[in-house]
C-alpha positions as a LaTeX table, in Angstrom:
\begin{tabular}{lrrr}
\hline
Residue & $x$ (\AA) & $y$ (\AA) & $z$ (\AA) \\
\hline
Unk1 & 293.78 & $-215.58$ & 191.09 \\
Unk2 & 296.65 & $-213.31$ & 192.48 \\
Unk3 & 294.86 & $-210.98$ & 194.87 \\
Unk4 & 296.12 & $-207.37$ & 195.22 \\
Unk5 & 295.77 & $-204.82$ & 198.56 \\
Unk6 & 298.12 & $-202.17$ & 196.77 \\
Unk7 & 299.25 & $-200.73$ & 193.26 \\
Unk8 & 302.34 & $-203.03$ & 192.65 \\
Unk9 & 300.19 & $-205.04$ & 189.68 \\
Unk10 & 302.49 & $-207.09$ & 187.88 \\
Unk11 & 303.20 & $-205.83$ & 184.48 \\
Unk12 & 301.02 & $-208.54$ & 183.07 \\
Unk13 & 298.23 & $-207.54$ & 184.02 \\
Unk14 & 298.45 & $-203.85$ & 182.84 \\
Unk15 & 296.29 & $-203.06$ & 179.63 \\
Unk16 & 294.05 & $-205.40$ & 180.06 \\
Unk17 & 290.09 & $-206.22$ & 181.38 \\
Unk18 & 288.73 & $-205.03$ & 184.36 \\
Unk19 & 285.22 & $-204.99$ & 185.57 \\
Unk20 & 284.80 & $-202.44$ & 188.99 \\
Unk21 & 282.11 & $-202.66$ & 191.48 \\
Unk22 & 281.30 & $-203.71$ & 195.30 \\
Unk23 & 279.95 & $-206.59$ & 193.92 \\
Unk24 & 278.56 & $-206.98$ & 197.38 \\
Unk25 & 276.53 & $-210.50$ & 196.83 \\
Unk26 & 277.97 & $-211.95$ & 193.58 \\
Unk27 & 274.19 & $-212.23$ & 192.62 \\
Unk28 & 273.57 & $-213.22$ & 188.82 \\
Unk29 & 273.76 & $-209.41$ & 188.08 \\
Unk30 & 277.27 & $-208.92$ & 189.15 \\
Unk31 & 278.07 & $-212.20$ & 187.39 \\
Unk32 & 276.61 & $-210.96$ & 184.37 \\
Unk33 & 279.15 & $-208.14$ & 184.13 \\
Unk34 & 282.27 & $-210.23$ & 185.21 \\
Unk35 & 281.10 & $-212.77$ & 182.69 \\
Unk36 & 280.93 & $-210.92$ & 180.02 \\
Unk37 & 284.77 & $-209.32$ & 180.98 \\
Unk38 & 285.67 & $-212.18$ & 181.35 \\
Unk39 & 284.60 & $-213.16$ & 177.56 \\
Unk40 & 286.36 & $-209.91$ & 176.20 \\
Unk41 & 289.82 & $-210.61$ & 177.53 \\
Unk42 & 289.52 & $-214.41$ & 176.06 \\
Unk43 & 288.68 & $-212.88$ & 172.61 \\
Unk44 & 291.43 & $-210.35$ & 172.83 \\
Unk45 & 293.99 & $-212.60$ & 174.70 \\
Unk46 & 293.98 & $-210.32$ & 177.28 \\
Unk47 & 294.68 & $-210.89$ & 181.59 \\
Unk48 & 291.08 & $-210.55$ & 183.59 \\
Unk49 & 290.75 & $-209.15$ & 186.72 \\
Unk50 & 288.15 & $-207.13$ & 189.17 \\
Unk51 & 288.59 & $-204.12$ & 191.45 \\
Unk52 & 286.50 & $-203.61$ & 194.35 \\
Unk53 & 286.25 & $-201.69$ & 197.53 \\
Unk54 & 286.51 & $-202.62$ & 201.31 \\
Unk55 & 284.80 & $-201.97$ & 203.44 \\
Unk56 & 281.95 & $-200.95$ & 201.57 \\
Unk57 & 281.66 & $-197.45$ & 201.04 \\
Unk58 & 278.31 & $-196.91$ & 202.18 \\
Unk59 & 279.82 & $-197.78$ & 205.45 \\
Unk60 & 282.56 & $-196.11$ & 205.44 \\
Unk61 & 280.28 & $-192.85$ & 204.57 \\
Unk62 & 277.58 & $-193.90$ & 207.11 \\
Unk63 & 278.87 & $-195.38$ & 210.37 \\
Unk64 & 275.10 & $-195.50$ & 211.49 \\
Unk65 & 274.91 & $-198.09$ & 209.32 \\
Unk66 & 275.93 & $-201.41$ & 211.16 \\
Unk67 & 274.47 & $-204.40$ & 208.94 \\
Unk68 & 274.49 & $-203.91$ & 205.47 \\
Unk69 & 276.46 & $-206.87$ & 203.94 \\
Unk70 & 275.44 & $-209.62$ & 202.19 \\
Unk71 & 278.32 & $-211.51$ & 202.21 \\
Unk72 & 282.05 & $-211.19$ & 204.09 \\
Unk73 & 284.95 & $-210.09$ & 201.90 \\
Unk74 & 285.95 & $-213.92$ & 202.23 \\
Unk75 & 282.81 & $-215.14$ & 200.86 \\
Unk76 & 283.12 & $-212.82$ & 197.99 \\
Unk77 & 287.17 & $-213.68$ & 196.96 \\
Unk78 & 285.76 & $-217.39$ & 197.41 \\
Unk79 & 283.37 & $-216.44$ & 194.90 \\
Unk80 & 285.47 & $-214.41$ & 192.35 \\
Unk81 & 287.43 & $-217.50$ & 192.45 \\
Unk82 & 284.81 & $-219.92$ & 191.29 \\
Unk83 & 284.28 & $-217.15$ & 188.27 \\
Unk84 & 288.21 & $-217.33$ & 186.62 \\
Unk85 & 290.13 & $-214.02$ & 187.34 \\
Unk86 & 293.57 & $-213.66$ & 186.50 \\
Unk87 & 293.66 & $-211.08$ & 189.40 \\
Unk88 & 291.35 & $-209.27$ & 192.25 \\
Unk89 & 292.62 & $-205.80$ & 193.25 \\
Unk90 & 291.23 & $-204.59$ & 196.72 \\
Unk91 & 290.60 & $-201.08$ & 197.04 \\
Unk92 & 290.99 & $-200.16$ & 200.92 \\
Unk93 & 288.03 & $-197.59$ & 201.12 \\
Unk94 & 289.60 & $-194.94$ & 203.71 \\
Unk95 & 289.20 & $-191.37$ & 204.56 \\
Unk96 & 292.12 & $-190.43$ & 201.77 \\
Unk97 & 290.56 & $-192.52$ & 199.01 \\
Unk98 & 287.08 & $-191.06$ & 199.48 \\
Unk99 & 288.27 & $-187.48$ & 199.06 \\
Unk100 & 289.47 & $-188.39$ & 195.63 \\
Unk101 & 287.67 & $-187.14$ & 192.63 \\
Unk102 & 286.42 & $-189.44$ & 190.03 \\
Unk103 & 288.83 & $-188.29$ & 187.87 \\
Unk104 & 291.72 & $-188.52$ & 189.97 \\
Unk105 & 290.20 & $-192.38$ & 190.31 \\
Unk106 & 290.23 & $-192.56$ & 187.03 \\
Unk107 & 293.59 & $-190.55$ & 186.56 \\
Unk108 & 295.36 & $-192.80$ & 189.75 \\
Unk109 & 293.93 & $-196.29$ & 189.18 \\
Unk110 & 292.53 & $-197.06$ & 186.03 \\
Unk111 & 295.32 & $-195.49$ & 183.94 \\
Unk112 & 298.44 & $-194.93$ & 186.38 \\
Unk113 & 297.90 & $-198.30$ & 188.16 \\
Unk114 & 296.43 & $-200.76$ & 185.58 \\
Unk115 & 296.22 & $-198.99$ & 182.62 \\
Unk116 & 293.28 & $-200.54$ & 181.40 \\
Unk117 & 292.18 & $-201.36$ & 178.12 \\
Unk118 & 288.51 & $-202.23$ & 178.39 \\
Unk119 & 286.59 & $-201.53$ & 181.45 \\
Unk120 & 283.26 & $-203.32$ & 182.29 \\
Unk121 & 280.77 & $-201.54$ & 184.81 \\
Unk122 & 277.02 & $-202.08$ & 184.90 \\
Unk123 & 274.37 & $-199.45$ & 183.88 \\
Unk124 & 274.09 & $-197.90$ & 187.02 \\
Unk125 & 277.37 & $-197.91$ & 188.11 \\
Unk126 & 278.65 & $-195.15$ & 190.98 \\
Unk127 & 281.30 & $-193.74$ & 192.99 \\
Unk128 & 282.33 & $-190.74$ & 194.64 \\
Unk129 & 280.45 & $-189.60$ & 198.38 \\
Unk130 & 278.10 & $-187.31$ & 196.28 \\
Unk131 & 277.31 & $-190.01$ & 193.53 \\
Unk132 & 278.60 & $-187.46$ & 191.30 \\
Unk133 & 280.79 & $-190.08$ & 189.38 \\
Unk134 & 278.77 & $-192.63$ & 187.28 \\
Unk135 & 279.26 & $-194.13$ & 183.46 \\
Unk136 & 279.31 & $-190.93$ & 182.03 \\
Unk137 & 282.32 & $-189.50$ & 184.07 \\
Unk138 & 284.19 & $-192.84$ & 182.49 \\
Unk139 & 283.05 & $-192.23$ & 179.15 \\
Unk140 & 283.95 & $-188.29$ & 178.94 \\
Unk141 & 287.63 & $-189.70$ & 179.92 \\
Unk142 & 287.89 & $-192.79$ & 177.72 \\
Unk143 & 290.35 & $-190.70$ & 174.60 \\
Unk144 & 292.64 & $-188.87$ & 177.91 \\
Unk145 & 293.70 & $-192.55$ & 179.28 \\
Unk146 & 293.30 & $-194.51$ & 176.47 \\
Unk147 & 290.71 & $-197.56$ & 177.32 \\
Unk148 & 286.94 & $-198.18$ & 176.14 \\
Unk149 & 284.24 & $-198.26$ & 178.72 \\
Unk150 & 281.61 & $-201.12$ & 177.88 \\
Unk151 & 277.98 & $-201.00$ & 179.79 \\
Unk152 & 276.43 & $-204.45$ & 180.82 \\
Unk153 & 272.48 & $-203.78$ & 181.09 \\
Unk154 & 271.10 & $-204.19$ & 184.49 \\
Unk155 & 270.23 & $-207.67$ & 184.79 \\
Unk156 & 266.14 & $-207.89$ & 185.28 \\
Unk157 & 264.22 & $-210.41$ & 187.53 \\
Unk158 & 260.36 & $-210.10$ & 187.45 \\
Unk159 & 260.52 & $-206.70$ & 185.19 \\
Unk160 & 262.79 & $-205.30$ & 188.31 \\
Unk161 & 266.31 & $-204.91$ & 187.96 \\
Unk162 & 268.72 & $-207.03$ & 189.87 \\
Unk163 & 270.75 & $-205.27$ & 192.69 \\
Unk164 & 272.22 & $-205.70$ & 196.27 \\
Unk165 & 269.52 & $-203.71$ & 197.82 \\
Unk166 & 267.02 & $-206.12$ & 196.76 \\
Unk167 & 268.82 & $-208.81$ & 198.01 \\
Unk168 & 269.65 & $-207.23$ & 201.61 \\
Unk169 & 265.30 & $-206.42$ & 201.32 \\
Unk170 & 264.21 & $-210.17$ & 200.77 \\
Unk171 & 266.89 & $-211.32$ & 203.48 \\
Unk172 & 265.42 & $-208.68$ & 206.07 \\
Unk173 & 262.34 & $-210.01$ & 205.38 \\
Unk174 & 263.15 & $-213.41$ & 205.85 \\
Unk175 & 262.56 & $-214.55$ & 202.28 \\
Unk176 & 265.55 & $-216.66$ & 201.72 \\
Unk177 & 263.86 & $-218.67$ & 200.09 \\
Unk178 & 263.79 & $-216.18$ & 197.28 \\
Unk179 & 267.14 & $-214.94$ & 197.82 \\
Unk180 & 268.68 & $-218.40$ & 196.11 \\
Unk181 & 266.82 & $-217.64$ & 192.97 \\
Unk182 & 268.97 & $-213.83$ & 192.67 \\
Unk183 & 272.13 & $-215.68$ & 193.87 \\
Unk184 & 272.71 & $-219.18$ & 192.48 \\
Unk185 & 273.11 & $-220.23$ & 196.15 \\
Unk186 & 271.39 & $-219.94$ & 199.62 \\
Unk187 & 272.64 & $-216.61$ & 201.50 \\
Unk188 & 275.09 & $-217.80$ & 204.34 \\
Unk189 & 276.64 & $-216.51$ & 207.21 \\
Unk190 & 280.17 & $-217.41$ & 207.52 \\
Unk191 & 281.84 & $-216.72$ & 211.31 \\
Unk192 & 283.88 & $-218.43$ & 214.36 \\
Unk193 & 281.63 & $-220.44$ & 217.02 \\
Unk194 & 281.96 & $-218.33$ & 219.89 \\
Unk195 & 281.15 & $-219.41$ & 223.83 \\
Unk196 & 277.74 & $-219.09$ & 224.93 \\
Unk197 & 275.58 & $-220.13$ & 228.09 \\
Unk198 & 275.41 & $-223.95$ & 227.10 \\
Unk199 & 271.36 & $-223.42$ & 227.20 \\
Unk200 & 271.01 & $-225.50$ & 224.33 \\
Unk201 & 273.37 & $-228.03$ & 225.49 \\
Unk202 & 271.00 & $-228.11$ & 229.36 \\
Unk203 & 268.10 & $-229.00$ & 227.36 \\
Unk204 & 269.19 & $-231.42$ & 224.75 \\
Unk205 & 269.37 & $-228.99$ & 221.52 \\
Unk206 & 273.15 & $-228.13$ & 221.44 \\
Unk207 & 273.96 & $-224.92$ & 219.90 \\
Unk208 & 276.88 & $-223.37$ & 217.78 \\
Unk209 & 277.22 & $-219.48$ & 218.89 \\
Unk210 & 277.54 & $-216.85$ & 215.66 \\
Unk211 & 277.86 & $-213.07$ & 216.11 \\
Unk212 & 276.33 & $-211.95$ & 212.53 \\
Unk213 & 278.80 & $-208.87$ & 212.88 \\
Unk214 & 278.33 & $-206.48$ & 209.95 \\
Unk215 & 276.32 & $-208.94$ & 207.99 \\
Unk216 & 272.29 & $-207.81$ & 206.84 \\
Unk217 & 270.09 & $-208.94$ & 209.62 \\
Unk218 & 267.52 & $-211.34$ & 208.85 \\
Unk219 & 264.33 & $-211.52$ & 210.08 \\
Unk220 & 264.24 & $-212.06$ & 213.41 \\
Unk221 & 262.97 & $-216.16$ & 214.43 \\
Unk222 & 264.06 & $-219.51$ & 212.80 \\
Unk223 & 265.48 & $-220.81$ & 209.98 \\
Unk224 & 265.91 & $-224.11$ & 208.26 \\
Unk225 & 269.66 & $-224.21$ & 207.65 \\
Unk226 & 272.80 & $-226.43$ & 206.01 \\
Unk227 & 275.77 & $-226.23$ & 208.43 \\
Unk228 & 279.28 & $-226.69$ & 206.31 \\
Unk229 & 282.75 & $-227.05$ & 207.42 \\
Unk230 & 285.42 & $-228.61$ & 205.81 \\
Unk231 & 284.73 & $-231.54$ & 207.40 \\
Unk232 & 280.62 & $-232.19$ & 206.89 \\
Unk233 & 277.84 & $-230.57$ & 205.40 \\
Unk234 & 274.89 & $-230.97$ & 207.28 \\
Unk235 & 270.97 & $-229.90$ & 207.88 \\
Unk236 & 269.83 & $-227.82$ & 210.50 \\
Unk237 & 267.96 & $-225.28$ & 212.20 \\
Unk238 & 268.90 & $-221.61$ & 213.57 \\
Unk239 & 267.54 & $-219.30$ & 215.84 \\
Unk240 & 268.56 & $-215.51$ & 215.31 \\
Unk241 & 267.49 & $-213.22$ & 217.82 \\
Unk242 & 267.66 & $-211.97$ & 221.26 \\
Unk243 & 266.27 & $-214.99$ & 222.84 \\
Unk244 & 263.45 & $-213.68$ & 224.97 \\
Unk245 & 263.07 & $-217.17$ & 226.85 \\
Unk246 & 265.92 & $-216.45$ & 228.53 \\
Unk247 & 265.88 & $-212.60$ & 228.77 \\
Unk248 & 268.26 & $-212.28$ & 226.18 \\
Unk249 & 269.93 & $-208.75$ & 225.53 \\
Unk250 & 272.53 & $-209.49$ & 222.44 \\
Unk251 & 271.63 & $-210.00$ & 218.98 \\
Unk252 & 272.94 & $-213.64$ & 218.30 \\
Unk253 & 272.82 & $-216.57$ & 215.62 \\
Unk254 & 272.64 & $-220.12$ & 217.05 \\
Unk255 & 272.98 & $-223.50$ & 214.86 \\
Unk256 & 271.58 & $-226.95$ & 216.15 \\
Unk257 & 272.90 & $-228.82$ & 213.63 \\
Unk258 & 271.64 & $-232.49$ & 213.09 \\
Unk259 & 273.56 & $-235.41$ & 214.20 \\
Unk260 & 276.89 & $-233.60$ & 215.01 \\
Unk261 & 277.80 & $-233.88$ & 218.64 \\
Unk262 & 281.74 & $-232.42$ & 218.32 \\
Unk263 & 282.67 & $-229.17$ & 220.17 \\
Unk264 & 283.18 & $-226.96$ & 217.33 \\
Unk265 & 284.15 & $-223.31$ & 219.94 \\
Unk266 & 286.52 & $-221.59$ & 217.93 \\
Unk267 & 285.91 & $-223.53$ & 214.50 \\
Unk268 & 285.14 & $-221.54$ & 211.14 \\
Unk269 & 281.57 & $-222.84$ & 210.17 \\
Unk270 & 279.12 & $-221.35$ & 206.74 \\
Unk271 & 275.72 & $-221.33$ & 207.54 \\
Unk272 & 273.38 & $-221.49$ & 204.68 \\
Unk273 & 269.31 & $-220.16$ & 205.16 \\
Unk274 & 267.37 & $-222.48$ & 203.41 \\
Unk275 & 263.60 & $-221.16$ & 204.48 \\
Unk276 & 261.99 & $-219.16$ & 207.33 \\
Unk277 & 259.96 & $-221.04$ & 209.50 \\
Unk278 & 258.82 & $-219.15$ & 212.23 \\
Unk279 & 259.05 & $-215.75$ & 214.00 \\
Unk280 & 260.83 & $-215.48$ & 218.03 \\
Unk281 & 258.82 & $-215.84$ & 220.53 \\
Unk282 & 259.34 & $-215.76$ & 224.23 \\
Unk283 & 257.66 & $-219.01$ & 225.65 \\
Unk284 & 256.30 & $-219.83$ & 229.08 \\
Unk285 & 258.88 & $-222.29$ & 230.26 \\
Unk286 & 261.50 & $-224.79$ & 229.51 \\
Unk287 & 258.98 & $-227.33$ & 228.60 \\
Unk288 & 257.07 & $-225.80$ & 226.45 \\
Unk289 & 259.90 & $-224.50$ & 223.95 \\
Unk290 & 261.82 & $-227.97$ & 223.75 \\
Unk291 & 258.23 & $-228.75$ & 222.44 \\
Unk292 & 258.66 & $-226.27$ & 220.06 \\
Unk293 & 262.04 & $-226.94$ & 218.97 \\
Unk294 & 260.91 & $-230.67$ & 218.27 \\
Unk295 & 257.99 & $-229.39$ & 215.89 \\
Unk296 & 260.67 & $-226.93$ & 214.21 \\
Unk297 & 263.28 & $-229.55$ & 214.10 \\
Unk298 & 260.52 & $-231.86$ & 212.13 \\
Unk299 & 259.79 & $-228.60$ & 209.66 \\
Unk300 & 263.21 & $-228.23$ & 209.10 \\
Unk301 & 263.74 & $-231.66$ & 208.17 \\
Unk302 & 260.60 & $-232.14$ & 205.80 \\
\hline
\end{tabular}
């Protein structure tokens, strides 16, 4: 997969599939659509490839708006990878692009850039600040730039249709659990172990120190976890939260993982939420949360 950041496509890839999106998740609904894109170019002997946005544009429109993703843009190109593309094209979402109508999208990326032949988009498909571009602006301009706009149906899970915001709903309400069953996978948080006070460490549970940075914040308490780096994959648990205990001020995410006793400061590790197991609470003393961590350790483990 030959990933783009500006409009110098190679030749060929130009008039072939593309499906567009934030595909913010890769959950089976987004899958659905690159799957079937993926089918049309292999019938038509055509090159495959996605466009998407970054940051998200929600973001970009909303800077109120601090944790919204469900996965990093390196989780997702890890994940396009896995599903075949010939190509990834990523749209930086800035104050120039937003201005531009849907039909100058259209008119400036679509034809001018990759002057597509098919293009796959689900059902309810948007773009533009005002939401004012949608399926229908694509199909109104199919016979001006020369490609054929093809609809996936919203993929539906319990009579409800499949989307991001469901996702980002169940993980804020600490049903990751559920979350596997939309994604193919447990929900992870992918980041750099960062210093912290060596609390963990003073009271036998060694910790490795996340910021969750622009991720969707979980509910707050802990979480039976799988810790993987490219070295070991291994259980766990994780506390996210502001550590009351201690008088904690900073939203953080630490990982005791289970029979690893390396430093890993500074060391790229995915953390996977298995299942929810309790809320935070701010305990008495010392004593009795190393009790607690014992009984949560033996949860996570079961």
């Amino acid at each position: 997969m030959i990933i783009y950041k500006n409009s110098n496509i190679n030749k060929k890839f130009k008039r072939g599939v593309v499906a567009i999106g934030n595909f913010d998740g890769l959950h089976f609904g987004h899958q659905k659509v690159i799957k079937q894109s993926r089918e049309k170019a292999k019938k038509n002997k055509l090159k495959f490839g996605v466009v998407t946005f970054e940051p998200v544009p929600v973001m970009f429109f909303n800077r109120n708006i601090k944790n919204h993703r469900i996965n990093s843009l390196k989780q997702k190109i890890i994940g396009l990878k896995k599903l075949k593309l010939d190509f990834l094209k990523i749209i930086k979402f800035n104050k120039k692009f937003s201005k531009q109508s849907p039909k100058n999208f259209i008119k400036n990326i679509i034809y001018k850039d990759l002057n597509s032949k098919f293009i796959f988009v689900s059902g309810n498909f948007k773009f533009g600040k005002n939401r004012e571009g949608d399926v229908d602006t694509l199909k109104k301009n199919e016979k001006y730039y020369s490609y054929k706009t093809i609809i996936t149906k919203p993929l539906k899970k319990n009579n409800k249709v499949l989307s991001s915001s469901i996702v980002r709903s169940n993980i804020s309400s600490g049903r990751v659990n559920i979350v596997k069953n939309f994604l193919g996978r447990n929900w992870s948080v992918l980041g750099r172990v960062i210093k912290g006070k060596k609390r963990g460490r003073k009271i036998g549970f060694p910790t490795c120190n996340i910021k969750l940075n622009d991720y969707i914040l979980p509910r707050l308490g802990v979480y039976s976890v799988n810790v993987k780096t490219k070295s070991f994959n291994r259980k766990g648990i994780a506390n996210i939260g502001y550590r009351p205990t201690f008088n904690g001020k900073s939203l953080l995410l630490e990982v005791n993982i289970f029979g690893i006793k390396a430093n890993l400061y500074k060391k790229v590790i995915e953390v996977d939420f298995v299942k929810y197991i309790r809320g935070e609470k701010k305990f008495k003393n010392i004593s009795e949360l190393k009790m607690q961590i014992k009984k949560d350790i033996k949860k996570a483990k079961s």
